[in-house]
PyMOL CGO cylinders between C-alpha atoms (Angstrom):
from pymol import cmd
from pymol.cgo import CYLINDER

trace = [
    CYLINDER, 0.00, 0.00, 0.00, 1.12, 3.61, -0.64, 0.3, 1, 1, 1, 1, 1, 1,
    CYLINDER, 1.12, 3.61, -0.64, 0.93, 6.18, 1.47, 0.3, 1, 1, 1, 1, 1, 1,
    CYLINDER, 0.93, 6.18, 1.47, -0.41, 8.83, 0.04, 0.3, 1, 1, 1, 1, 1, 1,
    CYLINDER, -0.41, 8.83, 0.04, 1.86, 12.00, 0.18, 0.3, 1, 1, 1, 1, 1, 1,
    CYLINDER, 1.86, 12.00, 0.18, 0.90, 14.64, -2.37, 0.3, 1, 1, 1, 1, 1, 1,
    CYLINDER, 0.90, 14.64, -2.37, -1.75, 15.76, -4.82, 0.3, 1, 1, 1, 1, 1, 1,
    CYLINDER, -1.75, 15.76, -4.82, -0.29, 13.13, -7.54, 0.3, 1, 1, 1, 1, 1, 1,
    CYLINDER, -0.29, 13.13, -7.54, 0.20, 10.03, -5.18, 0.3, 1, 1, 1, 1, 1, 1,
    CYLINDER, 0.20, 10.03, -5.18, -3.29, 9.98, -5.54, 0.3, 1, 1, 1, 1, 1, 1,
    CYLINDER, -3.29, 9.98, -5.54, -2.99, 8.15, -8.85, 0.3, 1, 1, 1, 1, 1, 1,
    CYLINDER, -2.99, 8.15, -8.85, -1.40, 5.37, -7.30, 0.3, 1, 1, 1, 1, 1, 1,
    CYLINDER, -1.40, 5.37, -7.30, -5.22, 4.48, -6.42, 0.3, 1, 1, 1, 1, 1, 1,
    CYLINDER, -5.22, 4.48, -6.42, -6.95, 5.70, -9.32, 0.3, 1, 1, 1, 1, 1, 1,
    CYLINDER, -6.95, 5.70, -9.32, -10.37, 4.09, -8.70, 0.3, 1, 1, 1, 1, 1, 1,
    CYLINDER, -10.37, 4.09, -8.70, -11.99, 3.51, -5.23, 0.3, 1, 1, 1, 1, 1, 1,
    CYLINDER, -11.99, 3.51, -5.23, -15.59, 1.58, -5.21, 0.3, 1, 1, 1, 1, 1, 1,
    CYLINDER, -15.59, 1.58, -5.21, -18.83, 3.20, -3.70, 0.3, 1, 1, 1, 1, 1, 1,
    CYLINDER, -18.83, 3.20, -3.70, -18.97, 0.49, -0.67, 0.3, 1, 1, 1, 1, 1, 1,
    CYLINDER, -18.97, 0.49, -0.67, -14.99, 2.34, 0.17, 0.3, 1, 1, 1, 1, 1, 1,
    CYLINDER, -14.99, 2.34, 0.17, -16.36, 5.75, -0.92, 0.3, 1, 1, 1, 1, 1, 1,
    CYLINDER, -16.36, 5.75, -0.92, -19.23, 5.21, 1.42, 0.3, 1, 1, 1, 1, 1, 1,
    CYLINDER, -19.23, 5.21, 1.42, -17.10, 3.67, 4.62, 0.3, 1, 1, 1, 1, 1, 1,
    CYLINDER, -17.10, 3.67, 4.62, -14.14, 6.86, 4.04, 0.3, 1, 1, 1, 1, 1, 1,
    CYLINDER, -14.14, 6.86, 4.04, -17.59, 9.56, 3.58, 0.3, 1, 1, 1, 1, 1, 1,
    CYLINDER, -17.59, 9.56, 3.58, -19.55, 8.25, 6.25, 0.3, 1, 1, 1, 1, 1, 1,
    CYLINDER, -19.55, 8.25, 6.25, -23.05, 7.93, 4.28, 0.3, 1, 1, 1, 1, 1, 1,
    CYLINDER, -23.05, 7.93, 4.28, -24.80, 5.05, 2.64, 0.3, 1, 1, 1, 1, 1, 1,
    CYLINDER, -24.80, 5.05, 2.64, -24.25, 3.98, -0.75, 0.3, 1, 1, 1, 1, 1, 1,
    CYLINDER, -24.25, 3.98, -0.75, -27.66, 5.06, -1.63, 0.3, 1, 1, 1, 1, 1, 1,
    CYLINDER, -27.66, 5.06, -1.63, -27.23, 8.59, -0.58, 0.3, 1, 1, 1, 1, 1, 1,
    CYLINDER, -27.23, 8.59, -0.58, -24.42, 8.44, -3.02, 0.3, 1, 1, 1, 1, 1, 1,
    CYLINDER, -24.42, 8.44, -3.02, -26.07, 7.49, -5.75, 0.3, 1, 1, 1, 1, 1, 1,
    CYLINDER, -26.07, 7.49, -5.75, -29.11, 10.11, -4.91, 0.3, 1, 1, 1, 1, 1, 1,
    CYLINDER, -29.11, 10.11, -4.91, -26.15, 12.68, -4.63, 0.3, 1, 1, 1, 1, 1, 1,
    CYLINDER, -26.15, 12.68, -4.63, -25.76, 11.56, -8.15, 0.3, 1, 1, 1, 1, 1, 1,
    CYLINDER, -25.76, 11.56, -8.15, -28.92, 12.06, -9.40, 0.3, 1, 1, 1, 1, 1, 1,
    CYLINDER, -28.92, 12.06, -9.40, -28.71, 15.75, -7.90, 0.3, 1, 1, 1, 1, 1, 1,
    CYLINDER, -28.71, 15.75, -7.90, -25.52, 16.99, -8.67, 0.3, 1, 1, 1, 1, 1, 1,
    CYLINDER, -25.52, 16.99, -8.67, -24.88, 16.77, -11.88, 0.3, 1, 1, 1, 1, 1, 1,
    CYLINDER, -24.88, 16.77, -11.88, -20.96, 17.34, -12.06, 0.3, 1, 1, 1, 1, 1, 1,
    CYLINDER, -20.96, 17.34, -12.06, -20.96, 13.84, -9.67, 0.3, 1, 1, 1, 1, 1, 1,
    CYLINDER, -20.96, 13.84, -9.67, -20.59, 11.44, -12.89, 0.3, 1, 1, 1, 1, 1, 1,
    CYLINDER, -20.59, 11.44, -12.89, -18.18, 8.49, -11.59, 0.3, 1, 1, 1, 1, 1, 1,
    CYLINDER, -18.18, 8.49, -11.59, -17.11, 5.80, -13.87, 0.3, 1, 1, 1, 1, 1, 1,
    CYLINDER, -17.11, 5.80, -13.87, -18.69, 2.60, -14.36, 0.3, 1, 1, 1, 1, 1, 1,
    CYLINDER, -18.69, 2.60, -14.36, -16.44, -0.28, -15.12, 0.3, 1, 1, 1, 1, 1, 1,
    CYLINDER, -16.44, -0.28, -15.12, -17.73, -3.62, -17.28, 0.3, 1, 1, 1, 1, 1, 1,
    CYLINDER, -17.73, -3.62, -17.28, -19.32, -5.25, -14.52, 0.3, 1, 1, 1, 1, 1, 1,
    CYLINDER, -19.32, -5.25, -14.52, -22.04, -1.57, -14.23, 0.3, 1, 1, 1, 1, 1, 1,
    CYLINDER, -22.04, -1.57, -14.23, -20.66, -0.80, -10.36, 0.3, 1, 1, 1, 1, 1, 1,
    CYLINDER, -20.66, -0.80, -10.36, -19.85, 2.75, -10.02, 0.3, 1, 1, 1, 1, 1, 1,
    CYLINDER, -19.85, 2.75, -10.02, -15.74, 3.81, -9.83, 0.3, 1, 1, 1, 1, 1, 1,
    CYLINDER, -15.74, 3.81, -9.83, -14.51, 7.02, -8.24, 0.3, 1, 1, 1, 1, 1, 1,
    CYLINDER, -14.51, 7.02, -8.24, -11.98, 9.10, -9.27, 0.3, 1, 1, 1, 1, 1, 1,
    CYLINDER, -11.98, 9.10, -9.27, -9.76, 10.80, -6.18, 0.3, 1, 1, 1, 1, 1, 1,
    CYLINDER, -9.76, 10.80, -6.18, -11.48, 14.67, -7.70, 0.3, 1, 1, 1, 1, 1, 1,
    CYLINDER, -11.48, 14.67, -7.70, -15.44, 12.76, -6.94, 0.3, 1, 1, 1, 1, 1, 1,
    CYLINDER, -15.44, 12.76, -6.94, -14.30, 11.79, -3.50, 0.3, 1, 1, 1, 1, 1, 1,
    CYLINDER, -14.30, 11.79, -3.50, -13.45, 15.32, -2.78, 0.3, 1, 1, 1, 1, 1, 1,
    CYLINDER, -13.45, 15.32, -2.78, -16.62, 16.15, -4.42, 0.3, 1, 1, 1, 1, 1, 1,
    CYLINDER, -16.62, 16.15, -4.42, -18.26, 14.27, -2.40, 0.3, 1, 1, 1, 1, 1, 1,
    CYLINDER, -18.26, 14.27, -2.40, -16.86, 15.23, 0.81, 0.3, 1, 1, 1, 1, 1, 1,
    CYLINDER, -16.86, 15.23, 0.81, -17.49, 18.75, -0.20, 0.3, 1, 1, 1, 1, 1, 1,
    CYLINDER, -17.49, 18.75, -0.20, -21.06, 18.27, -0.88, 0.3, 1, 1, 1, 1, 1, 1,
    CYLINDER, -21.06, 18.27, -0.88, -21.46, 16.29, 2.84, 0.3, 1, 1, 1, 1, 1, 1,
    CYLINDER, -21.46, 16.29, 2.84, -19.84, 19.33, 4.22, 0.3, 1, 1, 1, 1, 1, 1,
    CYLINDER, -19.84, 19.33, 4.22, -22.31, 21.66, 2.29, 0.3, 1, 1, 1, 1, 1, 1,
    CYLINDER, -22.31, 21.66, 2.29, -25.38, 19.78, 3.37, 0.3, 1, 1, 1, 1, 1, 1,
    CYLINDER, -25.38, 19.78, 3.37, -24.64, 17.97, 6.51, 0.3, 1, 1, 1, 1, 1, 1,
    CYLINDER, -24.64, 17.97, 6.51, -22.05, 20.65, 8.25, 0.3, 1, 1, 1, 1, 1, 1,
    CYLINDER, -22.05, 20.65, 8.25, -22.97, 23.95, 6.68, 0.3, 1, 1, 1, 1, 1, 1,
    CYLINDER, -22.97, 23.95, 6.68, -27.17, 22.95, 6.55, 0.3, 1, 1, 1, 1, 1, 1,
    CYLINDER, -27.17, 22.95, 6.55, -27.54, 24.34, 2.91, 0.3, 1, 1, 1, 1, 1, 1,
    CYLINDER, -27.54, 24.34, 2.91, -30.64, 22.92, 0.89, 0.3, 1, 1, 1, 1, 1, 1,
    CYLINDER, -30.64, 22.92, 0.89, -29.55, 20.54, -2.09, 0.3, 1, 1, 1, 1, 1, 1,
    CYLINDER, -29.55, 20.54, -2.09, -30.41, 23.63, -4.50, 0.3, 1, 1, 1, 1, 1, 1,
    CYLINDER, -30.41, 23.63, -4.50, -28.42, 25.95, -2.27, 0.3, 1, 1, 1, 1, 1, 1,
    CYLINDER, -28.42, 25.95, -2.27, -25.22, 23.42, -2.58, 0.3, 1, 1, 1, 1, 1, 1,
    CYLINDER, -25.22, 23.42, -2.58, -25.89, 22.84, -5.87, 0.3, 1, 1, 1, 1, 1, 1,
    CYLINDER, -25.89, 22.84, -5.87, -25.37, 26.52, -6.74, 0.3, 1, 1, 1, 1, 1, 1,
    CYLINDER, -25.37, 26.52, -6.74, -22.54, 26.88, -4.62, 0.3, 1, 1, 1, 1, 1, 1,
    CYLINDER, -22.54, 26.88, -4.62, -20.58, 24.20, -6.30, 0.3, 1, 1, 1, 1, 1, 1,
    CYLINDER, -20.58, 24.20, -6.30, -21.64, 26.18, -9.96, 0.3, 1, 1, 1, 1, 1, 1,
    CYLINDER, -21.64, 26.18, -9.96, -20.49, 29.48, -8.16, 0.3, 1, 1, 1, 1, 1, 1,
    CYLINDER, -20.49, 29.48, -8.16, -17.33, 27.65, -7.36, 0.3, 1, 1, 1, 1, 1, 1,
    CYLINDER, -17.33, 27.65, -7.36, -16.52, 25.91, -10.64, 0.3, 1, 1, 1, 1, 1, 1,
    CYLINDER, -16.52, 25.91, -10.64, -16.96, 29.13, -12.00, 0.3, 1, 1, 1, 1, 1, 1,
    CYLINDER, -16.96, 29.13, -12.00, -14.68, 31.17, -9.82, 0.3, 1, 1, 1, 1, 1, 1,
    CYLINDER, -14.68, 31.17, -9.82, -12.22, 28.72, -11.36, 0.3, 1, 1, 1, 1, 1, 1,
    CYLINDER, -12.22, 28.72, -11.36, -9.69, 25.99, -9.40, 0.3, 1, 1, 1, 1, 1, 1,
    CYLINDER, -9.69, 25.99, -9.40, -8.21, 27.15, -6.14, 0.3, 1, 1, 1, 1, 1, 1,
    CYLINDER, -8.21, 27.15, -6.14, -4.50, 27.02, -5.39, 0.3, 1, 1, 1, 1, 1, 1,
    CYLINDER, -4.50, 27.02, -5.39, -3.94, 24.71, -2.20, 0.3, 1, 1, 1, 1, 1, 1,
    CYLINDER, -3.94, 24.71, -2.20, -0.74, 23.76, -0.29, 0.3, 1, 1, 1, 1, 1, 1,
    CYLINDER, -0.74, 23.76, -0.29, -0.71, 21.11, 1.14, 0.3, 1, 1, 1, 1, 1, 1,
    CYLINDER, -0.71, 21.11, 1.14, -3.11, 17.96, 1.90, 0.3, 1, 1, 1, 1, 1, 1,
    CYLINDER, -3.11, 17.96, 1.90, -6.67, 19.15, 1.73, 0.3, 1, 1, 1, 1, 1, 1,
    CYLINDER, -6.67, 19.15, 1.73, -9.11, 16.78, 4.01, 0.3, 1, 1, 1, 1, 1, 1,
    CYLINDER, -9.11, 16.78, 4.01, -10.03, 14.79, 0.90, 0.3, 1, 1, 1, 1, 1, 1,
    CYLINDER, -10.03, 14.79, 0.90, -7.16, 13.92, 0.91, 0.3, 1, 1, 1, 1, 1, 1,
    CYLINDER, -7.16, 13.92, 0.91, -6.55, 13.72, 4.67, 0.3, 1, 1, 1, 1, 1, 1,
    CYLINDER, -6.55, 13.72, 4.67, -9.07, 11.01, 4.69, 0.3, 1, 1, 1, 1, 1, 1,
    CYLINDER, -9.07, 11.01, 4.69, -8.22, 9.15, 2.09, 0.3, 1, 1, 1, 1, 1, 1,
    CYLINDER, -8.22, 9.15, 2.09, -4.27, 9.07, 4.03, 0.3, 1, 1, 1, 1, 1, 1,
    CYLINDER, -4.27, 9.07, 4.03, -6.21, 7.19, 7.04, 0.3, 1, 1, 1, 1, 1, 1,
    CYLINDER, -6.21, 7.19, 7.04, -8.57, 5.11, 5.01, 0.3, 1, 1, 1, 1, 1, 1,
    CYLINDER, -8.57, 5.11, 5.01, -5.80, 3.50, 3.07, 0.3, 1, 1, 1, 1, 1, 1,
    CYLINDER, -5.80, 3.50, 3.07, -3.58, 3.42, 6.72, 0.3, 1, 1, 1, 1, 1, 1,
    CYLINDER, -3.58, 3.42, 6.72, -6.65, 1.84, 8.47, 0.3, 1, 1, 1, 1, 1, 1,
    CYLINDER, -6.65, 1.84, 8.47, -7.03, -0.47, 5.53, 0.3, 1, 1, 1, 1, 1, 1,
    CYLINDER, -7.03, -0.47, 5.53, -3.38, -1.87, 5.16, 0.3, 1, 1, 1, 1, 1, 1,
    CYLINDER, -3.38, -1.87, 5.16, -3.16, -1.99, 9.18, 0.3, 1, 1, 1, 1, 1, 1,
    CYLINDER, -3.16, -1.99, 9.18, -6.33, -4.61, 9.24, 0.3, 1, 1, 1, 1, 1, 1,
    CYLINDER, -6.33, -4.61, 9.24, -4.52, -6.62, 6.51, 0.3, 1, 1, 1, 1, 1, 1,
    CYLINDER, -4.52, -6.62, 6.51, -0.97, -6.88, 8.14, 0.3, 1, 1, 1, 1, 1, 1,
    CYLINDER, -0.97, -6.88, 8.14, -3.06, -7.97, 11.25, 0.3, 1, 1, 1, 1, 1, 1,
    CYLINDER, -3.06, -7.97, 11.25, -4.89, -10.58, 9.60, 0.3, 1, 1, 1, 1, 1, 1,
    CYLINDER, -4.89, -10.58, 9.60, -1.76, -11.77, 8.65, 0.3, 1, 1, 1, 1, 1, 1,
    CYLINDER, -1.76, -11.77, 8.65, -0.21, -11.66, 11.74, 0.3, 1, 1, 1, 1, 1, 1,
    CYLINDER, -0.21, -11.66, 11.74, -3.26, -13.50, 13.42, 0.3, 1, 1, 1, 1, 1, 1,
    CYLINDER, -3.26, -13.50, 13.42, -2.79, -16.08, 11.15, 0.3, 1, 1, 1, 1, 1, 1,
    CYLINDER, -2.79, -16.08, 11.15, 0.84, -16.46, 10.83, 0.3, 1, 1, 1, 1, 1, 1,
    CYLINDER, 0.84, -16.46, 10.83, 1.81, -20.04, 12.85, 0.3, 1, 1, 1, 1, 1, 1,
    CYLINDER, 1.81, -20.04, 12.85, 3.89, -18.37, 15.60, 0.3, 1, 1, 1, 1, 1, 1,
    CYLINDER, 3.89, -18.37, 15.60, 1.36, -16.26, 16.55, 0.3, 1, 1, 1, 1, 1, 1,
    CYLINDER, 1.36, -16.26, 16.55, -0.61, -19.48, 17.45, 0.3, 1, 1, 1, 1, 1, 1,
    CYLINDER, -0.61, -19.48, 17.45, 2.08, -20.79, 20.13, 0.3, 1, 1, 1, 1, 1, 1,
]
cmd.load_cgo(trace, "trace")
């Protein structure tokens, strides 16, 4: 697993499924797909198989549009606009790990840390 360091180390992981999106937002899968319906810049990728793929900039999204609704109590119209006011403003400089990306540094921790103790649980001299 890589830890992810900068802006670019985010392609080491360039798709992440809903069920991860969901567990590293902190809302159901179906409120991501409603988000979906709603927003329309939120467009992830569907691979062969039809299950939805997101790109590191639709996590972000996402967590933006939690923080809009669920932190900052906007309507969905309200954080809908926003998001157009923002887009238009055009892309903001940032230094630095935003909490997109802050998140997605713990998720990937979290997830490699279960796996290593799996494996140590089930190594043979951990049985003695």
């Amino acid at each position: 697993m890589a830890v992810l360091k900068t802006e670019g180390d985010l392609e080491t992981r360039p798709y992440r499924s809903i069920s991860e999106v969901s567990d590293l937002v902190g809302v159901k899968p179906h409120v991501l797909r409603y988000w979906e319906t709603q927003f329309s810049m939120l467009r992830p990728r569907k691979n062969r198989a039809g299950n939805r793929m997101y790109r590191p900039e639709e996590i972000r999204l996402v967590l933006r549009i939690k923080e809009l609704l669920y932190q900052r109590r906007f309507t969905i119209a309200g954080a809908r606009r926003r998001l157009l006011d923002e887009r238009k403003e055009g892309p903001q400089v940032e230094i630095g790990f935003t909490a997109a990306d802050n998140k997605l540094v713990l998720h990937d921790i979290k997830t490699e840390l279960k796996r290593l103790l799996g494996r140590l649980k089930d190594h043979p001299s951990a049985r003695s």
